[in-house]
Backbone as a printed PyTorch tensor [residue, N CA C, xyz], in Angstrom:
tensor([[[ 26.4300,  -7.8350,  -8.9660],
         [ 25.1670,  -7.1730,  -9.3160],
         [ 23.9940,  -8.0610,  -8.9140]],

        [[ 23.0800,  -7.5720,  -8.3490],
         [ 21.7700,  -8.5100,  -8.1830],
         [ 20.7930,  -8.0570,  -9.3680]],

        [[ 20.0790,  -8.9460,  -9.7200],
         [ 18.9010,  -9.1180, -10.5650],
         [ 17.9760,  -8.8040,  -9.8620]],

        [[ 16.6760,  -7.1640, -10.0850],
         [ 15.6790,  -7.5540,  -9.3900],
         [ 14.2670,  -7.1820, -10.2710]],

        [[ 13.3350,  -8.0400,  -9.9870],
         [ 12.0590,  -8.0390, -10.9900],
         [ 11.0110,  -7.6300,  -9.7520]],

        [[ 10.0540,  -6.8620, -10.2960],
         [  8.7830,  -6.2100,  -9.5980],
         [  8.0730,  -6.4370, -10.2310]],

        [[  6.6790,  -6.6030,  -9.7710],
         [  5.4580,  -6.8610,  -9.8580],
         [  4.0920,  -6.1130,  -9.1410]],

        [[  3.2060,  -6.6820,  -9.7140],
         [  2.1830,  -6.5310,  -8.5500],
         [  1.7510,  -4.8650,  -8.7560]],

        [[  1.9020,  -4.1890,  -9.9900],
         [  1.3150,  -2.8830, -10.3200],
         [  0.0250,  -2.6660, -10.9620]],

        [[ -0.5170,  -1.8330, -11.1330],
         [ -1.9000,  -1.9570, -12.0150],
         [ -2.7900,  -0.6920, -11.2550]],

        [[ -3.8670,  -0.6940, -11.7720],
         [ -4.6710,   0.6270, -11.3340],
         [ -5.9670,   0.2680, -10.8430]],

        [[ -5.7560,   1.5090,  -9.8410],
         [ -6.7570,   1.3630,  -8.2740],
         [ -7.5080,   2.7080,  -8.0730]],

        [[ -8.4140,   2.2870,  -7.3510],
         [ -9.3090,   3.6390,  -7.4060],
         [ -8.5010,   4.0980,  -5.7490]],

        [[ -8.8090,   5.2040,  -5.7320],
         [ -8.4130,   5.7650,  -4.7510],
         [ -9.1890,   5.3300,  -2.9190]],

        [[ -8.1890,   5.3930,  -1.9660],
         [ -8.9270,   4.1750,  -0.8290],
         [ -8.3360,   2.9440,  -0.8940]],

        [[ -8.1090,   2.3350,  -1.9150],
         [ -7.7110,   0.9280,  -2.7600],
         [ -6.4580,   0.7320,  -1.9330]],

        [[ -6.0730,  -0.5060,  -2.4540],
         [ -4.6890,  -1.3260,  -1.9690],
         [ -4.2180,  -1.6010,  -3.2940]],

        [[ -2.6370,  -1.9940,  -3.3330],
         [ -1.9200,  -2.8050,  -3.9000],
         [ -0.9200,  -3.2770,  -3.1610]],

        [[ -0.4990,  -4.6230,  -3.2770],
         [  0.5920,  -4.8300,  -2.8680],
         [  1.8620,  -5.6570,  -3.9250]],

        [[  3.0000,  -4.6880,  -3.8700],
         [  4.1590,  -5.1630,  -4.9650],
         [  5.0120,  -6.1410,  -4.4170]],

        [[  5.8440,  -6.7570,  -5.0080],
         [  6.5530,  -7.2790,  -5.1540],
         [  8.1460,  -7.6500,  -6.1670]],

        [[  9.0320,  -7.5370,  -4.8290],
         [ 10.3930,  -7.7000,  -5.3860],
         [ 11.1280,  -8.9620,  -5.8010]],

        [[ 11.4430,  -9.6510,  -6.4580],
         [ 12.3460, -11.0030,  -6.5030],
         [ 13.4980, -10.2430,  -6.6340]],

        [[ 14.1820, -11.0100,  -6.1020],
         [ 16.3280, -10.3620,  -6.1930],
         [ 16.5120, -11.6780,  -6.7710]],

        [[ 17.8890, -12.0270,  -7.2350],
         [ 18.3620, -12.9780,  -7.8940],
         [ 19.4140, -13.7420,  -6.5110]],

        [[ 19.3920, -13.2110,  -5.3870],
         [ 20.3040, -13.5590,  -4.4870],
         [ 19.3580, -13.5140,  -2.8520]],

        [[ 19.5710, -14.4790,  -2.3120],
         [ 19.0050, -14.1810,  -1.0680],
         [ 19.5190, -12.4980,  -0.1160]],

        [[ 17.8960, -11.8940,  -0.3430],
         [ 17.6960, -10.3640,   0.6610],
         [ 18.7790, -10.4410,   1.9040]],

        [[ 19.1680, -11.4620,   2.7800],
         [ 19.5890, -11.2590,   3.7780],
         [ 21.3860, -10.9250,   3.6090]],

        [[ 21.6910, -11.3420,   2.3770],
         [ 22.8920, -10.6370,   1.6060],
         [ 23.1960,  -9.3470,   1.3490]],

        [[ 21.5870,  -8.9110,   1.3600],
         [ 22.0740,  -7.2080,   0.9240],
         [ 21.7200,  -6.7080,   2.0230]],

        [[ 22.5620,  -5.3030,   1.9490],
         [ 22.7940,  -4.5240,   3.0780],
         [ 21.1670,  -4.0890,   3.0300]],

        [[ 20.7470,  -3.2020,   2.0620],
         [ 19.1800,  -2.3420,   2.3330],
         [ 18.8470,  -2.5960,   0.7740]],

        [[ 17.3520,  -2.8510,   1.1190],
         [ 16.5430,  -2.7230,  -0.3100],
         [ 15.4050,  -2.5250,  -0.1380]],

        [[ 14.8490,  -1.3930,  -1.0860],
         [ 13.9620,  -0.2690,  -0.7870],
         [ 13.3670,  -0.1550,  -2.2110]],

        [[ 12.1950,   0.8260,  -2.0360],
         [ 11.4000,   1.2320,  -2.8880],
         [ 11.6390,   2.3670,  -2.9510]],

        [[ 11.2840,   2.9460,  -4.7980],
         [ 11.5120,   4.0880,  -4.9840],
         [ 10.1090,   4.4790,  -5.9170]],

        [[  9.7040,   5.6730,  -6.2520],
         [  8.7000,   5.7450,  -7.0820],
         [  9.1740,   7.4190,  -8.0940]],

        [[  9.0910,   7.1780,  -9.1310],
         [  9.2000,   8.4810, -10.2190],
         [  7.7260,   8.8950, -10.9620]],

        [[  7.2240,   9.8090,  -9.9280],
         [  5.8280,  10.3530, -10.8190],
         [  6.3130,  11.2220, -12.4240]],

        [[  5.6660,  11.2120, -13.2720],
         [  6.0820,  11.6860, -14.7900],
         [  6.3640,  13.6790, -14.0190]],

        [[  7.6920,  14.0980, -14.8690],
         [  7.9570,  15.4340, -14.0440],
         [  8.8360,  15.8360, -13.0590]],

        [[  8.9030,  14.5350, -11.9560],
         [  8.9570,  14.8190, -10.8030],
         [ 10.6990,  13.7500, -10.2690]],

        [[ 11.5270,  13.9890,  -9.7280],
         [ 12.3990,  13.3880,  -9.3330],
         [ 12.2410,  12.0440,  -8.8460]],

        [[ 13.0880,  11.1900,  -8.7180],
         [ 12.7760,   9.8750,  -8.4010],
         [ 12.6890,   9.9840,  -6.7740]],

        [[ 12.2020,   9.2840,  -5.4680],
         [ 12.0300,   9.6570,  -4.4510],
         [ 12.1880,   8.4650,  -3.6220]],

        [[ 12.5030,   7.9900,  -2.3880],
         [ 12.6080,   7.0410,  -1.7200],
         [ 11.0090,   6.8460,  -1.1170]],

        [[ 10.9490,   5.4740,  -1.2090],
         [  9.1680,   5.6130,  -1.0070],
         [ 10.1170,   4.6380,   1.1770]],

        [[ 10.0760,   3.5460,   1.2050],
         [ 10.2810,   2.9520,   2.0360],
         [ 11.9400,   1.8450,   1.9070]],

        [[ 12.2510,   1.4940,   3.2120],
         [ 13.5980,   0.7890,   2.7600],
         [ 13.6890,  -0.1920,   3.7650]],

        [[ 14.2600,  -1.2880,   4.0890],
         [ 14.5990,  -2.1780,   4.6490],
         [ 15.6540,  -2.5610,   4.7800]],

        [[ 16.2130,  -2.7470,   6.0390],
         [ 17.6920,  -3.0090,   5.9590],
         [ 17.8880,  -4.6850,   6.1520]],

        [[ 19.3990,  -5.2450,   6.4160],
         [ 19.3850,  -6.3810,   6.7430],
         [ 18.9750,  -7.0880,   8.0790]],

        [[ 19.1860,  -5.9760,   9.3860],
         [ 18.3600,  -6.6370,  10.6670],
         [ 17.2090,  -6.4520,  10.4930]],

        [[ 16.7220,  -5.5080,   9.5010],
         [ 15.0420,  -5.1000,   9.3350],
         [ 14.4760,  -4.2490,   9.9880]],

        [[ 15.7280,  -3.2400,   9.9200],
         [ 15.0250,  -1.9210,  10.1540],
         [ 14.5880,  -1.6880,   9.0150]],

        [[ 13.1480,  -0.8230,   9.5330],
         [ 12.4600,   0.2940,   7.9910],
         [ 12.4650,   1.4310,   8.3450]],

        [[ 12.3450,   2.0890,   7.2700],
         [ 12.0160,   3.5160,   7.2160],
         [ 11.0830,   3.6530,   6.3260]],

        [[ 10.6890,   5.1750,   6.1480],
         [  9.5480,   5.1240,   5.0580],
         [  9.5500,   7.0650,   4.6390]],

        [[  8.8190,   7.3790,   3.6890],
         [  8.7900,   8.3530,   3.5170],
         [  7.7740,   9.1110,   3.9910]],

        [[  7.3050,  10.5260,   4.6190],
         [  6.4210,  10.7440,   5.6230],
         [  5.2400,  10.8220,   4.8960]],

        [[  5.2820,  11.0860,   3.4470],
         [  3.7730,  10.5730,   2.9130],
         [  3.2340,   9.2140,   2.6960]],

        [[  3.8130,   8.3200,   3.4190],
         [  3.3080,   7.2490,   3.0790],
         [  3.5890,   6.5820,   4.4960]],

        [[  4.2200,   7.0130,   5.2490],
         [  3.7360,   6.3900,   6.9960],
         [  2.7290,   6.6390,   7.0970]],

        [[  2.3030,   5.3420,   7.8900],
         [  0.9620,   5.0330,   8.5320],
         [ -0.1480,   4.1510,   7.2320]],

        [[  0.3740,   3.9590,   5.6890],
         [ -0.0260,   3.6220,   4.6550],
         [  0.1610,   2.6420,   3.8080]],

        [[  2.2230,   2.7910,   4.5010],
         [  2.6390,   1.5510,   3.3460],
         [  3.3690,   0.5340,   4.2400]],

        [[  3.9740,  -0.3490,   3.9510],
         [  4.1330,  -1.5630,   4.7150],
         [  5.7320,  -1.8920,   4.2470]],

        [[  6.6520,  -1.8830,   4.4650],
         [  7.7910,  -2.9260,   3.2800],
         [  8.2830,  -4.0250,   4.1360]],

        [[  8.1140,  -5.0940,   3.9210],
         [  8.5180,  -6.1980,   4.3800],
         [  9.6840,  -7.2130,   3.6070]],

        [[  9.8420,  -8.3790,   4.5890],
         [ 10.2380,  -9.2890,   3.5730],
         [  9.7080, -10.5660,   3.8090]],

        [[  9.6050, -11.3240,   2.4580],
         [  8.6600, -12.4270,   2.6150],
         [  9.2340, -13.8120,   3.0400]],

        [[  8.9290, -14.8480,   3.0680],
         [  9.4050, -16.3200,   3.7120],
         [ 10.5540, -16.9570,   2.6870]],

        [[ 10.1650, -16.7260,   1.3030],
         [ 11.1280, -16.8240,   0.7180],
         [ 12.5730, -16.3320,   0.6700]],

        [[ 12.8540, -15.4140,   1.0500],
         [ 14.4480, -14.9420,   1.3290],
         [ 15.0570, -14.0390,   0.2030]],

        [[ 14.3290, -14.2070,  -0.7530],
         [ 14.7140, -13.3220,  -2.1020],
         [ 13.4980, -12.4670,  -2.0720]],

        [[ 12.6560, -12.3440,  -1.4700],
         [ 11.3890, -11.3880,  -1.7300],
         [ 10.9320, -10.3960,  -0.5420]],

        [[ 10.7790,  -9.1250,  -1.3340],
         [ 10.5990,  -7.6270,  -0.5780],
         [  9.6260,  -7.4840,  -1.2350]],

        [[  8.2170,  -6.9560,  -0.1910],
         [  7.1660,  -6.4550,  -0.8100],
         [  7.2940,  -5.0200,  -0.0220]],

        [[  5.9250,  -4.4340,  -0.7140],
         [  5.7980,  -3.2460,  -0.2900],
         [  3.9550,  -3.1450,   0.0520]],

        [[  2.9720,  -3.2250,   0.9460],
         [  1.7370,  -3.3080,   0.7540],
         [  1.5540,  -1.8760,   1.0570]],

        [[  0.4460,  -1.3220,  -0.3220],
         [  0.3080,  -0.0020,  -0.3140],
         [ -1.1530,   0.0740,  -0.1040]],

        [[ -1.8720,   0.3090,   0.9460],
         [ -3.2820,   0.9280,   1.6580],
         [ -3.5860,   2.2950,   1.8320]],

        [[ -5.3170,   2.8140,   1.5570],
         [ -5.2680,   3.8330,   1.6940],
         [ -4.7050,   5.1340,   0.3970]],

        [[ -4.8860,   4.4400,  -0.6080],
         [ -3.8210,   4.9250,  -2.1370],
         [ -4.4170,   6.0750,  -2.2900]],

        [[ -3.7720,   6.8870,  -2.6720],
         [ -4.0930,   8.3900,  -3.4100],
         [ -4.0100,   8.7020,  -4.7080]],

        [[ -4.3700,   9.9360,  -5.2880],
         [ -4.2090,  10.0420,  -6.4430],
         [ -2.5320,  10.6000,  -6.8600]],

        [[ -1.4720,  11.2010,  -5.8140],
         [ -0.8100,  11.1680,  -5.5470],
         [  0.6490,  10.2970,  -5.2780]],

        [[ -0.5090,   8.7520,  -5.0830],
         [  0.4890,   8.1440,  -5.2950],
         [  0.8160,   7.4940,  -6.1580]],

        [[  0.2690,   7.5000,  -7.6240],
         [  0.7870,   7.5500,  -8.9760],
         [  1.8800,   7.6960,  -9.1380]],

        [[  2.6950,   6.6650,  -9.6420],
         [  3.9420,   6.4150,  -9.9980],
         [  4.5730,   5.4580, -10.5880]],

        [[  5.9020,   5.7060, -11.3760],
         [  6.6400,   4.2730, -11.9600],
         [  7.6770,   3.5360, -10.1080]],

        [[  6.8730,   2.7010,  -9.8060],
         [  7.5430,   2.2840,  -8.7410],
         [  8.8540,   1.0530,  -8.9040]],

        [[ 10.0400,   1.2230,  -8.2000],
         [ 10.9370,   0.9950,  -8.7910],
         [ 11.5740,   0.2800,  -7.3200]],

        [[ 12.0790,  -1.3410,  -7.8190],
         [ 13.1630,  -2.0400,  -6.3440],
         [ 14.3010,  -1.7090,  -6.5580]],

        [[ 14.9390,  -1.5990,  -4.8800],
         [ 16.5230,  -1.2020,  -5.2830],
         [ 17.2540,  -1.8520,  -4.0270]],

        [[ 18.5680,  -2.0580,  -4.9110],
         [ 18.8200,  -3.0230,  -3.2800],
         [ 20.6140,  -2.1370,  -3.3940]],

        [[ 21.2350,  -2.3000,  -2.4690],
         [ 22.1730,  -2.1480,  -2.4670],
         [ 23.6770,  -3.0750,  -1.3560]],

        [[ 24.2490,  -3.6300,  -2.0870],
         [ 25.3820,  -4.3670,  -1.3880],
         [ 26.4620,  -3.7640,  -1.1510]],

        [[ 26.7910,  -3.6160,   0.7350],
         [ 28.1410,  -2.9380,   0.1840],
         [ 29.2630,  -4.0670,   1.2500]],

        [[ 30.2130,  -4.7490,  -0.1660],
         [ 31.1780,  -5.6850,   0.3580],
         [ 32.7400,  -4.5840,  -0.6060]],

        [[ 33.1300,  -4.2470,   0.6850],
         [ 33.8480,  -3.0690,  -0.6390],
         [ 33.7960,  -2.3320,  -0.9160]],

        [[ 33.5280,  -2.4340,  -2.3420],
         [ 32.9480,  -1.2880,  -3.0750],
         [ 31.0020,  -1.3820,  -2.5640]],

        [[ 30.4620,  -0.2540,  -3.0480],
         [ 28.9790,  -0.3630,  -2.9750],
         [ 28.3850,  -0.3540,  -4.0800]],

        [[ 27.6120,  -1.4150,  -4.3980],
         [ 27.1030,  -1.8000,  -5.4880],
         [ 24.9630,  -1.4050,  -5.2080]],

        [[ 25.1250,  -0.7850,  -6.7620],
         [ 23.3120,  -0.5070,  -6.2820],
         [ 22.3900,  -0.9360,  -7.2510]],

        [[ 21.5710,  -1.7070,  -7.4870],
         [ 20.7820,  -2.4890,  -8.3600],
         [ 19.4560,  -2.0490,  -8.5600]],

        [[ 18.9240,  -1.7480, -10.0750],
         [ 17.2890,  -1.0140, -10.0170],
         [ 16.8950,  -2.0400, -10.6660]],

        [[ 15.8630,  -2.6100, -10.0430],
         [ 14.4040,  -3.2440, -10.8730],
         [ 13.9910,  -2.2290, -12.1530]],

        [[ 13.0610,  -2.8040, -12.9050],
         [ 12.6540,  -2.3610, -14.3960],
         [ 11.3800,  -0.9840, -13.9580]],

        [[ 11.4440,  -1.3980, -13.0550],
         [  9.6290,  -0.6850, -12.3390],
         [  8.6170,  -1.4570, -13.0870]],

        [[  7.4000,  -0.7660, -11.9970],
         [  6.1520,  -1.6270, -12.0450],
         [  5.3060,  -0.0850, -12.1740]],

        [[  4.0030,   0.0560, -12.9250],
         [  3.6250,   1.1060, -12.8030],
         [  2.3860,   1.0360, -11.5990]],

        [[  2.0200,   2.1670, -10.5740],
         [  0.8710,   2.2520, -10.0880],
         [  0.0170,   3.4780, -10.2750]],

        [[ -1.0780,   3.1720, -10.8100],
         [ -1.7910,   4.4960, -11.1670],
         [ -3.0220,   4.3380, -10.1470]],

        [[ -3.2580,   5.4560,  -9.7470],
         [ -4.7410,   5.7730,  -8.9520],
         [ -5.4580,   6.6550,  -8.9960]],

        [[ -6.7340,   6.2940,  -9.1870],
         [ -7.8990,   7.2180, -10.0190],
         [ -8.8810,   8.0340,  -8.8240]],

        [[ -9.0670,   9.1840,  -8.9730],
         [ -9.5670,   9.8990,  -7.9010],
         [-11.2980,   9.4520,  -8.4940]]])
């Protein structure tokens, strides 16, 4: 199982930036993909962006051209820089990584909340 903690949430006016942050308990280049997810209140949980281990991304089409997911110098850290914020993109945003040696193992962060004010 990996350990992962997020950060870096809080509320933005709309236009605004945030950028989050993942710690894993294990160096990122261990896990196969780890990605962001976001659950607006109502609404299903949704894949926001993902990163694999050569570092491919993907992203979700409301948020290409907006959001960023990287990984940082440290080796345990996945951010996500979110530009351009909507009121829309209000959400409990949530890290997820998944290892597969085997079996496939899938790990959720606590979430971080982002709210944005029109």
């Amino acid at each position: 199982q990996v350990q992962l903690v997020e950060s870096g949430g809080g509320l933005v006016q709309a236009g605004g930036s945030l950028r989050l942050s993942c710690a894993a308990s294990r160096t990122i280049f261990s896990i196969n993909v780890m990605a962001w997810y976001r659950q607006a209140p109502g609404k299903q949980r949704e894949l926001v962006a993902a990163i694999t281990g050569p570092g491919n991304t993907d992203y979700a089409d409301s948020v290409k051209g907006r959001f960023t997911i990287s990984r940082g110098n440290a080796k345990n850290t996945v951010y996500l820089q979110m530009n351009s914020l909507k009121p829309e993109d209000t959400a409990l945003y949530y890290c997820n990584a998944v290892v597969r040696a085997g079996a496939t193992m899938t790990s959720w962060g606590q979430g971080t909340q982002v709210t944005v004010s029109s």
